[in-house]
MDAnalysis code that builds the backbone (N, CA, C; Angstrom):
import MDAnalysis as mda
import numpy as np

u = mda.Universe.empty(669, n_residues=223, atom_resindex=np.repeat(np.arange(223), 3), trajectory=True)
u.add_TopologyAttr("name", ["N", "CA", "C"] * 223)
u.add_TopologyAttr("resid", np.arange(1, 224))
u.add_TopologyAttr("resname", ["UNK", "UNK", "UNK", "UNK", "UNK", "UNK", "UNK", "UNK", "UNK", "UNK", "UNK", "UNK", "UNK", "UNK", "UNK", "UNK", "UNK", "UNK", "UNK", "UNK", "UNK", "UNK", "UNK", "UNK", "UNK", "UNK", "UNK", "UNK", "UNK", "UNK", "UNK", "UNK", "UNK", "UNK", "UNK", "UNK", "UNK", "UNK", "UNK", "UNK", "UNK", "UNK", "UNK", "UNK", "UNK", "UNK", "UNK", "UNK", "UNK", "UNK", "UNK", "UNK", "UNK", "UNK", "UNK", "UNK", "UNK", "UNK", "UNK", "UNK", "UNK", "UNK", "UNK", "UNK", "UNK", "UNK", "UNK", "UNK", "UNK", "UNK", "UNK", "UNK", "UNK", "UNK", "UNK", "UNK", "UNK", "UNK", "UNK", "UNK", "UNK", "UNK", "UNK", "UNK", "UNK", "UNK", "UNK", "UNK", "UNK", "UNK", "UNK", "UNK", "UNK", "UNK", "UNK", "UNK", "UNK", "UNK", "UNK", "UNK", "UNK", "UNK", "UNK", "UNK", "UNK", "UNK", "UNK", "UNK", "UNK", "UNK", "UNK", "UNK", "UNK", "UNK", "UNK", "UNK", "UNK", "UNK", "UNK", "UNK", "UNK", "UNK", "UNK", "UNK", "UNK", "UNK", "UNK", "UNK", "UNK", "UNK", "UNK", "UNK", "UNK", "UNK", "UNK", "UNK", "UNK", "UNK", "UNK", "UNK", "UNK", "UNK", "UNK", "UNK", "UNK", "UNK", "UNK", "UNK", "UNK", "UNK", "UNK", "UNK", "UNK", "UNK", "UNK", "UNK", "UNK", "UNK", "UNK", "UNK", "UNK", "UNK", "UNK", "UNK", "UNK", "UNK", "UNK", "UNK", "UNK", "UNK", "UNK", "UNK", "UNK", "UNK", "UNK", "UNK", "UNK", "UNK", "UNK", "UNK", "UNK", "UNK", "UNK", "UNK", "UNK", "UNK", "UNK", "UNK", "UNK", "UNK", "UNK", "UNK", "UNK", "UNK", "UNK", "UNK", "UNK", "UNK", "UNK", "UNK", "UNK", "UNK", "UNK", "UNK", "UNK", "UNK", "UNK", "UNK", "UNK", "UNK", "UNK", "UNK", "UNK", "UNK", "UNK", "UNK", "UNK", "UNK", "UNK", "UNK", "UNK", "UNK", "UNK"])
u.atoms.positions = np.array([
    [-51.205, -161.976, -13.709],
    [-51.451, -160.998, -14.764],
    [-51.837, -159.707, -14.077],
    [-50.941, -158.828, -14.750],
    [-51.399, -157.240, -13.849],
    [-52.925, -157.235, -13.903],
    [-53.137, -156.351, -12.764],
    [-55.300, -156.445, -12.780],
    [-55.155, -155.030, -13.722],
    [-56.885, -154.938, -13.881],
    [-57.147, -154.216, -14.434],
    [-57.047, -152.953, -14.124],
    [-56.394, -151.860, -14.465],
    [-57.011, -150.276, -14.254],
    [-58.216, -149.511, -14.743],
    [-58.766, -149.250, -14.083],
    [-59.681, -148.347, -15.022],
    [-59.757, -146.955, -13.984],
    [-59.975, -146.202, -14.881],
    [-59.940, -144.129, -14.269],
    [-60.956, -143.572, -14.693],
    [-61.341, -143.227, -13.872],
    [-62.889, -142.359, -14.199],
    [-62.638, -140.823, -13.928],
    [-62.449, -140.038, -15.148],
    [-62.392, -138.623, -15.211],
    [-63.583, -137.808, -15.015],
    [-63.796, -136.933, -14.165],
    [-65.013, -136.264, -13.770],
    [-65.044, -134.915, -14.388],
    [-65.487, -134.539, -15.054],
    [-65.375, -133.313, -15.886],
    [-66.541, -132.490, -14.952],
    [-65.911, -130.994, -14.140],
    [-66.565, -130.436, -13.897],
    [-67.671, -129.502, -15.389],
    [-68.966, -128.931, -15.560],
    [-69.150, -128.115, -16.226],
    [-68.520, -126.687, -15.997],
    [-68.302, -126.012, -17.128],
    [-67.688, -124.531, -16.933],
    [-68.740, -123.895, -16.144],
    [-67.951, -122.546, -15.168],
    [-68.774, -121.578, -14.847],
    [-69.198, -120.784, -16.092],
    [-70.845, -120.496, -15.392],
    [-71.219, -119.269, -16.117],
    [-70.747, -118.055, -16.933],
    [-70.762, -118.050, -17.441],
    [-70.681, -116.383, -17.921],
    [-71.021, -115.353, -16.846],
    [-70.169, -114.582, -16.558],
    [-70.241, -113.031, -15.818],
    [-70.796, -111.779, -16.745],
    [-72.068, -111.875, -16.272],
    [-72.588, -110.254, -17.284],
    [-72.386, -109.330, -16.513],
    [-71.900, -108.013, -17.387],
    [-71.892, -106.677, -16.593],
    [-72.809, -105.491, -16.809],
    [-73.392, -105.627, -16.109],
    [-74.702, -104.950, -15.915],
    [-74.146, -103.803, -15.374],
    [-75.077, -101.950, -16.499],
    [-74.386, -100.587, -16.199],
    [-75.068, -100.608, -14.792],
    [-74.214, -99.212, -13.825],
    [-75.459, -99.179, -12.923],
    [-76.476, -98.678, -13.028],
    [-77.455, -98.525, -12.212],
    [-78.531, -97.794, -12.248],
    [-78.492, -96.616, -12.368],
    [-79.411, -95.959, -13.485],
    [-79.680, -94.538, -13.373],
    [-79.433, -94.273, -15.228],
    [-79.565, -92.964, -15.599],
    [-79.751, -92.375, -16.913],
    [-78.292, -92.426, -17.474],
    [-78.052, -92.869, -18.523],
    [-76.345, -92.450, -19.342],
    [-76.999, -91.641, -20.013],
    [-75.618, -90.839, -19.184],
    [-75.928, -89.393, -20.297],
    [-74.601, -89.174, -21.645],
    [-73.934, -88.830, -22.640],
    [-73.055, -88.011, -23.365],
    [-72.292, -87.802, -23.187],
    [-71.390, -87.985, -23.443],
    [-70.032, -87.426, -23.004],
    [-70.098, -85.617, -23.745],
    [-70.523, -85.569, -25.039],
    [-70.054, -84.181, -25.619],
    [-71.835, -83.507, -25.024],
    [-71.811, -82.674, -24.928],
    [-72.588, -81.302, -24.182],
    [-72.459, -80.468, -25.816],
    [-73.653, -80.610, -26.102],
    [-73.827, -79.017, -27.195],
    [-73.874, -77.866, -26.644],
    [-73.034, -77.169, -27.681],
    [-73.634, -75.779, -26.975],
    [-74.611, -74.574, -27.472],
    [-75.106, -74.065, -26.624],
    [-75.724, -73.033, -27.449],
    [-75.808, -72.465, -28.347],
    [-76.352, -72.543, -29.676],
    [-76.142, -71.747, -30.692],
    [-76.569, -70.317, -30.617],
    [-75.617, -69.597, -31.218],
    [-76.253, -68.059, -31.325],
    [-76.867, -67.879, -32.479],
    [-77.849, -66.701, -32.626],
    [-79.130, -66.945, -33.254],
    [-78.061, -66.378, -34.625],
    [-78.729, -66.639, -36.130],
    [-78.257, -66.394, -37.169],
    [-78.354, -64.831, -37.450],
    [-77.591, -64.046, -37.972],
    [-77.767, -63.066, -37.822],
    [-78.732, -62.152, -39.427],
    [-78.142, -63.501, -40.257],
    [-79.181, -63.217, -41.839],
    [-80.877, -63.654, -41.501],
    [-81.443, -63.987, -40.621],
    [-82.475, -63.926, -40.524],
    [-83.322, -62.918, -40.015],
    [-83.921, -62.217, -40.473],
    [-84.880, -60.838, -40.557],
    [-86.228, -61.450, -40.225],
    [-86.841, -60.563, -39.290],
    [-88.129, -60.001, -38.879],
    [-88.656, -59.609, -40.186],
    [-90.206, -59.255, -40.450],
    [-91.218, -58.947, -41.017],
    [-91.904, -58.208, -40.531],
    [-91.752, -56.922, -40.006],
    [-93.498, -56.088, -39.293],
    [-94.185, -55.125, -40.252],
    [-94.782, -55.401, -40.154],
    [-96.067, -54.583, -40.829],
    [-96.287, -53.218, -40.094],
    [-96.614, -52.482, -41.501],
    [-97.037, -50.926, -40.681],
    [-97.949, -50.779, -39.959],
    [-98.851, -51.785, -40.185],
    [-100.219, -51.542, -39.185],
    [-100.196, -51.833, -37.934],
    [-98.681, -52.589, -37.541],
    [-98.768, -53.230, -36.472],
    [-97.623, -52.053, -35.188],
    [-97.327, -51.357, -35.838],
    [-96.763, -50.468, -35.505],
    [-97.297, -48.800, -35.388],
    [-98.776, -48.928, -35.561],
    [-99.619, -48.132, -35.928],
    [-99.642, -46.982, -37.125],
    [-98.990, -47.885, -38.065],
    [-98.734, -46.694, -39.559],
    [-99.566, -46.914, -40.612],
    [-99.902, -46.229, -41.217],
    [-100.828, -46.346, -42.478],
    [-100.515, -47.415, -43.380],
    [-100.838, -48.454, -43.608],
    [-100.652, -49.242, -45.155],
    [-100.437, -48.134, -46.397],
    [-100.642, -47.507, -46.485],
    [-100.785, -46.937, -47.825],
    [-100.288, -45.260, -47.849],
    [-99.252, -44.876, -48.514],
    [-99.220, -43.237, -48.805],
    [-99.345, -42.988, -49.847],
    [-100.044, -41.589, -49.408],
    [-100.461, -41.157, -51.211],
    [-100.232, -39.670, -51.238],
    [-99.627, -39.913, -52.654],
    [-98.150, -38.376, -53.064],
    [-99.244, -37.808, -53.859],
    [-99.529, -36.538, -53.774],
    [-100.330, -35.337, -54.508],
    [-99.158, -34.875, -55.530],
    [-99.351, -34.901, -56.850],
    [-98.181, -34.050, -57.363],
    [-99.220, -33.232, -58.303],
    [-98.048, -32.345, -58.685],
    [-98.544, -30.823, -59.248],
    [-98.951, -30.750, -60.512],
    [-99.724, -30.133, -61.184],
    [-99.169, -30.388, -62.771],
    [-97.959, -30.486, -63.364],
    [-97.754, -30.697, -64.596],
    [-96.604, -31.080, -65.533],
    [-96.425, -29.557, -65.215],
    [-95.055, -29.109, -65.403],
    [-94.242, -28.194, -66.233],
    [-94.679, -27.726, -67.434],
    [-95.561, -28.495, -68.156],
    [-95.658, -28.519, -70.024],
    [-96.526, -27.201, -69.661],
    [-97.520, -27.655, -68.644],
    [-99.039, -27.883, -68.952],
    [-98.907, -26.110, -68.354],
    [-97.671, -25.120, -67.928],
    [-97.429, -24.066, -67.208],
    [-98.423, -22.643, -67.863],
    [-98.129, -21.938, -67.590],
    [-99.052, -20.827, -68.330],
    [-97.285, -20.379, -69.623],
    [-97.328, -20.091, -70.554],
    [-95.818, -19.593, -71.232],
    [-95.559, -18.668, -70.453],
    [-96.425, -17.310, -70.360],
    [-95.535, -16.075, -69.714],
    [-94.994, -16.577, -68.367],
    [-95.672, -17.169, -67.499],
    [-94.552, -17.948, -66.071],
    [-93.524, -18.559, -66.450],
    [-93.462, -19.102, -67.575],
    [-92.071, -19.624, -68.176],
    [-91.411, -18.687, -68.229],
    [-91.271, -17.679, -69.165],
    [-90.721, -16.621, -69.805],
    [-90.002, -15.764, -68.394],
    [-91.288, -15.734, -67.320],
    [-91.113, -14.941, -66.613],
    [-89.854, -15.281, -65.594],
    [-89.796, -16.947, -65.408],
    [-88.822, -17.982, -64.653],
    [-87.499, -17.344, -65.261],
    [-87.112, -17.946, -66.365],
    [-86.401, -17.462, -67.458],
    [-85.325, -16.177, -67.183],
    [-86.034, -15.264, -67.109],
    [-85.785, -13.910, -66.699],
    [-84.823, -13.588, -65.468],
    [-86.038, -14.530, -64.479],
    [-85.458, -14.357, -63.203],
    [-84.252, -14.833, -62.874],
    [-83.765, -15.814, -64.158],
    [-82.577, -17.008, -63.647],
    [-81.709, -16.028, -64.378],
    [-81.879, -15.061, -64.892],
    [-80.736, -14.361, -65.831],
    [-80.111, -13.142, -65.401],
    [-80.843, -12.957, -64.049],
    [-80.261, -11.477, -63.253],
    [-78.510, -11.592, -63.010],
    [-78.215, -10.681, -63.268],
    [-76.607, -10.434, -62.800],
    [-76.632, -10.739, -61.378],
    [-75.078, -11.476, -61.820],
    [-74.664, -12.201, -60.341],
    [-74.063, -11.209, -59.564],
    [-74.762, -11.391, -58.179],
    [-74.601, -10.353, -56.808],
    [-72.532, -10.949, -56.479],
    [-71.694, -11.776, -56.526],
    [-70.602, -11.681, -56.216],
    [-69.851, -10.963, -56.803],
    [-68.603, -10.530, -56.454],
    [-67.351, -9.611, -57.141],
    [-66.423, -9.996, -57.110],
    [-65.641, -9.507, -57.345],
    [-64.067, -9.856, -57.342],
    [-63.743, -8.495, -57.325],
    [-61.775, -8.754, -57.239],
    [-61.142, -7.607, -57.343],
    [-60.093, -8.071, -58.636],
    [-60.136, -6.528, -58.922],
    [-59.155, -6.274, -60.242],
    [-57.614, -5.229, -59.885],
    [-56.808, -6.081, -60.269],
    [-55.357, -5.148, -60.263],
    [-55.901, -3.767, -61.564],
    [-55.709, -2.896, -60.787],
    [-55.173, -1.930, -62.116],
    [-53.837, -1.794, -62.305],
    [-52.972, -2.533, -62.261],
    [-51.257, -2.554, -63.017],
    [-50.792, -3.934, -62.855],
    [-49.991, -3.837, -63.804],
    [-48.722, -5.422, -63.912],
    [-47.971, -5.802, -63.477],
    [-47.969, -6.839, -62.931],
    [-46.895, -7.061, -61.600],
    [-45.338, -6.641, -62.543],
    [-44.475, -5.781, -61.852],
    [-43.036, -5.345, -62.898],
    [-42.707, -6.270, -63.100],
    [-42.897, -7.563, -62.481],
    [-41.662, -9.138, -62.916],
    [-42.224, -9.349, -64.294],
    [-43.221, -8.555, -64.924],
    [-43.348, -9.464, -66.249],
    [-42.724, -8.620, -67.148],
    [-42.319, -7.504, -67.003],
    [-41.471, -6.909, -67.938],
    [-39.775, -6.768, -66.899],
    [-39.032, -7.606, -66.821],
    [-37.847, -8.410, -66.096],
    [-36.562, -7.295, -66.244],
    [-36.625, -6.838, -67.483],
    [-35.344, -5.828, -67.664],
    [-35.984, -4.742, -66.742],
    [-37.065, -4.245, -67.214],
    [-37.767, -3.172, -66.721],
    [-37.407, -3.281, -64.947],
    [-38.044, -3.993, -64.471],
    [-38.055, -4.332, -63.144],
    [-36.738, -3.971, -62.234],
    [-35.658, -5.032, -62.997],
    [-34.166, -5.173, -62.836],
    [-33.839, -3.226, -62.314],
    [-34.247, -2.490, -63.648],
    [-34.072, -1.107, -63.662],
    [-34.365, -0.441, -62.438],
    [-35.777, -0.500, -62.368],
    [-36.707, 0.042, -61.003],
    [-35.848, 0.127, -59.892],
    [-35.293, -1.806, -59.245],
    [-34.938, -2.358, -58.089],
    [-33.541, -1.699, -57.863],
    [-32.953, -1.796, -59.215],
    [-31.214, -0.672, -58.863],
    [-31.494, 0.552, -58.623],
    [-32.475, 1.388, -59.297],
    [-32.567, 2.679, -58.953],
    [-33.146, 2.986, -57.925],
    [-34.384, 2.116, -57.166],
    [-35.202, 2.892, -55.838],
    [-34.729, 1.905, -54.806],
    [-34.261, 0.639, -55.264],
    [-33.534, -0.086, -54.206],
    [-34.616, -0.924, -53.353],
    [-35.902, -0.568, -54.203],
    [-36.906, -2.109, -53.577],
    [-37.704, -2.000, -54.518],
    [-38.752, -2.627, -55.113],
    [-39.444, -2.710, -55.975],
    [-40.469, -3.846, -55.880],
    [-41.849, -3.735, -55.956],
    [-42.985, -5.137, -56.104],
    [-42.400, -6.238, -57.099],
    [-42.554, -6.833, -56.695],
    [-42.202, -8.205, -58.282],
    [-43.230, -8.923, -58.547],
    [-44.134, -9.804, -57.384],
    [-45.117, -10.318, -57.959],
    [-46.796, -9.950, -57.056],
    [-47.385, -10.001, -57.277],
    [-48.884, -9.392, -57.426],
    [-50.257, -10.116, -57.462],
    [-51.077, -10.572, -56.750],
    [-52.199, -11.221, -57.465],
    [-53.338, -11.357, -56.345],
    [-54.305, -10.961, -57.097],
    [-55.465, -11.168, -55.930],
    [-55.580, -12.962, -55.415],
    [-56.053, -13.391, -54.411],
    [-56.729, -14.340, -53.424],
    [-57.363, -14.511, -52.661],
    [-58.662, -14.698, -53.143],
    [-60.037, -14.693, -52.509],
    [-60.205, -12.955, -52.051],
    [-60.165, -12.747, -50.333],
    [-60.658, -11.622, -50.077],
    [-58.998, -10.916, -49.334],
    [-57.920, -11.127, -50.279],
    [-56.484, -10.800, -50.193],
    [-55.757, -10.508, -51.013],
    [-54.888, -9.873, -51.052],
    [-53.846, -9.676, -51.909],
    [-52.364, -10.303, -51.222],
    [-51.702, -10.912, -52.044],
    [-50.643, -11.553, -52.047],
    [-49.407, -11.276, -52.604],
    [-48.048, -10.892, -52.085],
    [-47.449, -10.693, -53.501],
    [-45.690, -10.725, -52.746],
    [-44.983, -10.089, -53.779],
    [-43.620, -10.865, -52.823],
    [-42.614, -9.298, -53.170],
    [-41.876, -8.682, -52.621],
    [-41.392, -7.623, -52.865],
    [-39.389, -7.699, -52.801],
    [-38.877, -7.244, -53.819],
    [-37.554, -7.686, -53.443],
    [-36.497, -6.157, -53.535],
    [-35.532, -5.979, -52.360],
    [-34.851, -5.285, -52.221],
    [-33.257, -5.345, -52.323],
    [-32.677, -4.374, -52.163],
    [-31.548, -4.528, -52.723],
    [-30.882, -4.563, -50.647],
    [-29.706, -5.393, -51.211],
    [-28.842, -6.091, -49.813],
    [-27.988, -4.691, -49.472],
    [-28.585, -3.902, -48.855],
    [-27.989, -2.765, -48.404],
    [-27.181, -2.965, -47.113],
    [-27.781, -3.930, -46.102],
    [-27.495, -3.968, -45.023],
    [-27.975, -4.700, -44.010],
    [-27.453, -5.301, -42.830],
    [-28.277, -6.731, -42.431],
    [-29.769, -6.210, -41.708],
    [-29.776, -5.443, -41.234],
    [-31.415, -4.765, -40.319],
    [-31.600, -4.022, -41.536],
    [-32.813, -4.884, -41.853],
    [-33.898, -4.263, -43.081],
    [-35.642, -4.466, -42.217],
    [-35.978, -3.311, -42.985],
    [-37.536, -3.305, -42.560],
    [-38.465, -3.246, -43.800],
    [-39.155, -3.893, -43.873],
    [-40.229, -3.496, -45.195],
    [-41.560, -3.812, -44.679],
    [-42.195, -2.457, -45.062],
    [-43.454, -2.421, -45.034],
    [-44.767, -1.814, -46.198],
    [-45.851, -2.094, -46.094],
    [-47.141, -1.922, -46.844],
    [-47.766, -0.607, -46.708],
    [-48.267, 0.452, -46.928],
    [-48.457, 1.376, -46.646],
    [-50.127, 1.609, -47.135],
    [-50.891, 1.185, -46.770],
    [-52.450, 1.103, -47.444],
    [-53.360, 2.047, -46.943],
    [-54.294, 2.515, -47.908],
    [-55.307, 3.142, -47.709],
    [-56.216, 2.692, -48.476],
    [-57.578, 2.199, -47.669],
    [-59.005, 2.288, -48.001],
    [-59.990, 2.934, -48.531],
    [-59.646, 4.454, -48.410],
    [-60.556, 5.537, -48.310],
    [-60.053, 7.027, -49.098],
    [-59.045, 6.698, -50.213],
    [-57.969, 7.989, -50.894],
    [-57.160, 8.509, -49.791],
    [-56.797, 7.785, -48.634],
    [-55.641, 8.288, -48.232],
    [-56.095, 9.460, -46.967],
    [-57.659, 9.272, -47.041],
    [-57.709, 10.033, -45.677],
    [-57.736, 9.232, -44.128],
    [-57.523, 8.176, -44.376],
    [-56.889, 7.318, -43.400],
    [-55.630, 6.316, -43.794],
    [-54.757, 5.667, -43.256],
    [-53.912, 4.898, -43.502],
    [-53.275, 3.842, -42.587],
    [-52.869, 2.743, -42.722],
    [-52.128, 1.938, -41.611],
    [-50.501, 1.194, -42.559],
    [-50.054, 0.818, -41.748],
    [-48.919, -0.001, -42.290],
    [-48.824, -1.321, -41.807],
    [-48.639, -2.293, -42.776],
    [-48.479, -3.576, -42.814],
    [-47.336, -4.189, -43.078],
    [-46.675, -4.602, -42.293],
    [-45.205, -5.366, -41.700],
    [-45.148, -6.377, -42.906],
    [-43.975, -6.230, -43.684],
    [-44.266, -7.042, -44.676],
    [-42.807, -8.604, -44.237],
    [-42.995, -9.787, -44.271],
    [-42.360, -10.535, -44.167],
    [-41.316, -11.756, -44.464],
    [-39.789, -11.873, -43.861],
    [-38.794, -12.183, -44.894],
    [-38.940, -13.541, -45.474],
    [-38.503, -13.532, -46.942],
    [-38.956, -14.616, -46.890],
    [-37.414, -15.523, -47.758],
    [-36.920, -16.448, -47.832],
    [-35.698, -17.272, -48.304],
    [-35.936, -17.653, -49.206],
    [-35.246, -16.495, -50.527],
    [-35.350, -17.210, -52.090],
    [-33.886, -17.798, -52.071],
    [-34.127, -19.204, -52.168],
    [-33.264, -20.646, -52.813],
    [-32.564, -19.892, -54.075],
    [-32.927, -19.025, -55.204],
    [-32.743, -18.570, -56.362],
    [-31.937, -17.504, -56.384],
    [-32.032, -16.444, -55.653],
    [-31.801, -15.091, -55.365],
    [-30.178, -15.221, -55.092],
    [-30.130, -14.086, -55.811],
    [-28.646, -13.289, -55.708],
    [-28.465, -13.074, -54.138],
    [-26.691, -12.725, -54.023],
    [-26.668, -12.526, -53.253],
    [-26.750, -11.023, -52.581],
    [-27.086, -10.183, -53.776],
    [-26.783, -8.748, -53.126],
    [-28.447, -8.476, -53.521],
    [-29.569, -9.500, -53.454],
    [-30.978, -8.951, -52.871],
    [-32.029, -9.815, -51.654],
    [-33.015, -9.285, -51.193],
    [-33.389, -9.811, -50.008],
    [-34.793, -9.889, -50.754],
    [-35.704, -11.125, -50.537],
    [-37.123, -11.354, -50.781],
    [-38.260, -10.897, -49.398],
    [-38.906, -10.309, -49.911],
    [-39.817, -10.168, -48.690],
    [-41.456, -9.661, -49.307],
    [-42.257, -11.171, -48.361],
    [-43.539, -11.122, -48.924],
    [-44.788, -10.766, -48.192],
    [-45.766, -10.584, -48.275],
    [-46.945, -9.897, -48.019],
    [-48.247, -10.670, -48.117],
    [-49.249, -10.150, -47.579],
    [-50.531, -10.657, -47.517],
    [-51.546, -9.483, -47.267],
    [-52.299, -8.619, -48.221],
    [-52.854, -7.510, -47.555],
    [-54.974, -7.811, -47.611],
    [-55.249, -8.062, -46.975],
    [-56.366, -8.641, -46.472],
    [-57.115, -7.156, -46.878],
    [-58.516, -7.341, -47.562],
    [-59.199, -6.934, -47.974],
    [-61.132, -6.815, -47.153],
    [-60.945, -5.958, -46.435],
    [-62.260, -6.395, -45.370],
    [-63.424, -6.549, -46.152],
    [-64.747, -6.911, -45.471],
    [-65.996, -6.891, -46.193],
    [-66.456, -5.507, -46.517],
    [-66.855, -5.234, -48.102],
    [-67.286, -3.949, -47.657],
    [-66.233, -2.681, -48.473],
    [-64.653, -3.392, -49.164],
    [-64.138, -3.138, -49.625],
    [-64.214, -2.792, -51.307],
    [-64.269, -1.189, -51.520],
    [-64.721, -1.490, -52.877],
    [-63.258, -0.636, -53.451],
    [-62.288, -0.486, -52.947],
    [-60.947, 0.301, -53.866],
    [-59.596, 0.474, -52.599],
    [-58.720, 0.219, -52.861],
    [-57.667, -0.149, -52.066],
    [-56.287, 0.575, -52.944],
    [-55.467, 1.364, -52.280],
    [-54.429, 1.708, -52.698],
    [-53.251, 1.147, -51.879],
    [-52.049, 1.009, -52.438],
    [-50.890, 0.951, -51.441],
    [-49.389, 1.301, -51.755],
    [-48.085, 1.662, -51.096],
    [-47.259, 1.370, -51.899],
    [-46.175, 1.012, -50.683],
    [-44.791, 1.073, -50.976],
    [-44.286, 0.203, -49.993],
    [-42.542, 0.758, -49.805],
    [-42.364, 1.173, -48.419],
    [-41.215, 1.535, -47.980],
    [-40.403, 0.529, -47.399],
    [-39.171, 0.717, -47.886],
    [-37.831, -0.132, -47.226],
    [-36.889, 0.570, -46.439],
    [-36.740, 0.040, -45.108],
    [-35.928, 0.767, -43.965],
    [-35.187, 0.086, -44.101],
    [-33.868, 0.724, -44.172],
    [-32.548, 0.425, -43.796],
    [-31.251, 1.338, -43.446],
    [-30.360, 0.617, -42.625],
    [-29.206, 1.757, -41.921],
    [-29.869, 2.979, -42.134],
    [-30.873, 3.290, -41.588],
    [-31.588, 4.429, -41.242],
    [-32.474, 5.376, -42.264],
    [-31.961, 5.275, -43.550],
    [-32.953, 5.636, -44.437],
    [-33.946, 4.872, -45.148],
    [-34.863, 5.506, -45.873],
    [-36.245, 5.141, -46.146],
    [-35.937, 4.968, -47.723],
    [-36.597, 4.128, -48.583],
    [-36.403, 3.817, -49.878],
    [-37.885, 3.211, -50.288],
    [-38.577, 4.279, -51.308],
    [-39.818, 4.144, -51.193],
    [-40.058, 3.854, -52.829],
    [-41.475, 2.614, -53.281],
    [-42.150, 2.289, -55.016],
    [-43.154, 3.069, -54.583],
    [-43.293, 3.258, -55.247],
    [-44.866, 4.194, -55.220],
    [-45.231, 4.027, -56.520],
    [-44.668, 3.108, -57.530],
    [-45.039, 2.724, -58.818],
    [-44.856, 3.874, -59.536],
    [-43.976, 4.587, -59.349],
    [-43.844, 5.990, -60.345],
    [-44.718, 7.376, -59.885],
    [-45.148, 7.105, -58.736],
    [-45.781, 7.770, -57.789],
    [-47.428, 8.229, -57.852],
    [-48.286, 6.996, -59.030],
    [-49.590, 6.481, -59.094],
    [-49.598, 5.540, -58.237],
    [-48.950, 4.894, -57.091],
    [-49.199, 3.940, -56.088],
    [-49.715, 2.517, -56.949],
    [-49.671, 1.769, -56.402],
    [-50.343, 0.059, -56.663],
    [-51.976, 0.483, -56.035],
    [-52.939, 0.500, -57.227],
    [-54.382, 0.424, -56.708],
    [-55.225, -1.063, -57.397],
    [-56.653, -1.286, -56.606],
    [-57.188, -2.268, -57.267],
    [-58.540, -1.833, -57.068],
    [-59.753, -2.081, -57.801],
    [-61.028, -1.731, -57.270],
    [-61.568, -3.493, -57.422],
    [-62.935, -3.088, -57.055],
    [-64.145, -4.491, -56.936],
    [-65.030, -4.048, -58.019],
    [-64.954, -5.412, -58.833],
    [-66.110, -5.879, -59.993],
    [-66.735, -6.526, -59.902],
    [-68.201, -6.344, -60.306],
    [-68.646, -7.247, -60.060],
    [-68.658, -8.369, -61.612],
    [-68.884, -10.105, -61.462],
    [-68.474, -10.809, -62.570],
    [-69.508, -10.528, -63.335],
    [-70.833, -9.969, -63.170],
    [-71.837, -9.549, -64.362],
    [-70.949, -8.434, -65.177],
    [-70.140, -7.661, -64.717],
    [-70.035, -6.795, -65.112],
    [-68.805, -7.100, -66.349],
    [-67.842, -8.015, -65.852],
    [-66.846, -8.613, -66.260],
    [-67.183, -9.550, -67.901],
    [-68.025, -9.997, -67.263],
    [-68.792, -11.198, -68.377],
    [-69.385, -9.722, -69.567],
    [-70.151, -9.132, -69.715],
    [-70.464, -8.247, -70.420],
    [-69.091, -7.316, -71.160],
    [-67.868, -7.165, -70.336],
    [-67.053, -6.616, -71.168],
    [-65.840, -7.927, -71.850],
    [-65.877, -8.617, -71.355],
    [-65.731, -9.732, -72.251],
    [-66.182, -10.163, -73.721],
    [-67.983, -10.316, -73.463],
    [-68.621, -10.691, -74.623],
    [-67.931, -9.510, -75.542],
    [-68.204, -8.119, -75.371],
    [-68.397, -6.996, -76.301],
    [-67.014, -6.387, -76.530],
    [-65.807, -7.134, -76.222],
    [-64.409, -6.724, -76.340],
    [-64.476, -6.868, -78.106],
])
C-alpha cells in the first residue's frame, strides 16, 4: 500500500510595512503671499492741535445792512448811479450799401465808393468796391485825427468777392482807432493806370466821434 505523504507548508509572516518619514527640518508652502499695498480709501485723522493750530476760529461780523444809518444807504445808492466812464464810437453817416441804387450810382460815377462800414471795439472795419478799370489797382484810406492838420494813409486790402461782378474789384480795410481818440475823419482814393479816383462822401468825408454810453442811454430814454 502506497505510504503515507504528508507536507508541511511553512508560511513565512509578511514584511513590515515601510513608513516614509519627511526629512528633517520646517515644510514650508509652496504659494508665497505677496505684499499687499496699503488701501488707498483709508484716511488719516489729525487734529489741529497736533499740528499746532487753534481748535477753534472765531468770525467777527459787522452789523446787519438793516440796522445801516438810511442816509449811507441813500448815499451808496447814488454812488452806484454815476455815469459810466466807457465810450464808444458813433458813425456820423450810412454805410451807401443800404441805399443799393444810390450806391450803384456813386460807384459808376466816381469809380470807387465805401459799401460797408461799422465800428469794432477800438476799429473801424469796412469793405470798399471799385470799378475794374485795370489790372494794377491801388486803394487807399486817407485819415485824419486832428481836422486835417496832420494826416497818414492806410493801404487798404484786396479782398475775393465769390458774388461780385466781373467789371468790380472788393477791397477791405481796418482803420484802428488809438487810445485817446475822440473824432476821426477819412476818405478814400483809388489808383489806377495812373489816375486818382477819389469818395469823399460828397466832399463832407466819412467822420465818427466818441460817446460816451451815459450819454447814449439818456438820449435814448428822452427820444
Amino acid at each position: 500500500m502506497p505510504g503515507d505523504f504528508s507536507m508541511c507548508l511553512c508560511l513565512s509572516p509578511p514584511p513590515p510595512p515601510q513608513l516614509h518619514r519627511p526629512p528633517k527640518g520646517t515644510l514650508r508652502p509652496c504659494l508665497v503671499p505677496s505684499p499687499r499695498a496699503p488701501d488707498p480709501r483709508k484716511k488719516g485723522v489729525v487734529f489741529a492741535d497736533a499740528l499746532g493750530l487753534a481748535l477753534t476760529t472765531v468770525c467777527h461780523f459787522s452789523r446787519p445792512l438793516f440796522d445801516e444809518d438810511p442816509l449811507v444807504l441813500a448815499l451808496a445808492s447814488l454812488r452806484a448811479m454815476r455815469p459810466f466812464s466807457n465810450s464808444t464810437y458813433t458813425l456820423d453817416f450810412q454805410p451807401p450799401a443800404h441805399d443799393y441804387t444810390r450806391f450803384r450810382d456813386k460807384l459808376n460815377q466816381q469809380q470807387v465808393c465805401l459799401e460797408q462800414c461799422a465800428v469794432q471795439g477800438a476799429a473801424v472795419a469796412g469793405t470798399i468796391k471799385v470799378r475794374n478799370l485795370g489790372y494794377e489797382k491801388k486803394v487807399t484810406l486817407r485819415v485824419s485825427y486832428d481836422n486835417w492838420q496832420s494826416h497818414y494813409d492806410l493801404a487798404c486790402s484786396y479782398l475775393r468777392d465769390p458774388y461780385g461782378a466781373g467789371g468790380t474789384d472788393m477791397f477791405s480795410f481796418r482803420l484802428p482807432l488809438p487810445p485817446g481818440t475822440q473824432w476821426a475823419e477819412f476818405c478814400i482814393c483809388f489808383w489806377c493806370e495812373g489816375k486818382e479816383h477819389w469818395d469823399n462822401n460828397g466832399g463832407k468825408n466819412y467822420t465818427l466821434h466818441k460817446e460816451s454810453e451815459h450819454r447814449r442811454y439818456l438820449q435814448n430814454v428822452y427820444r
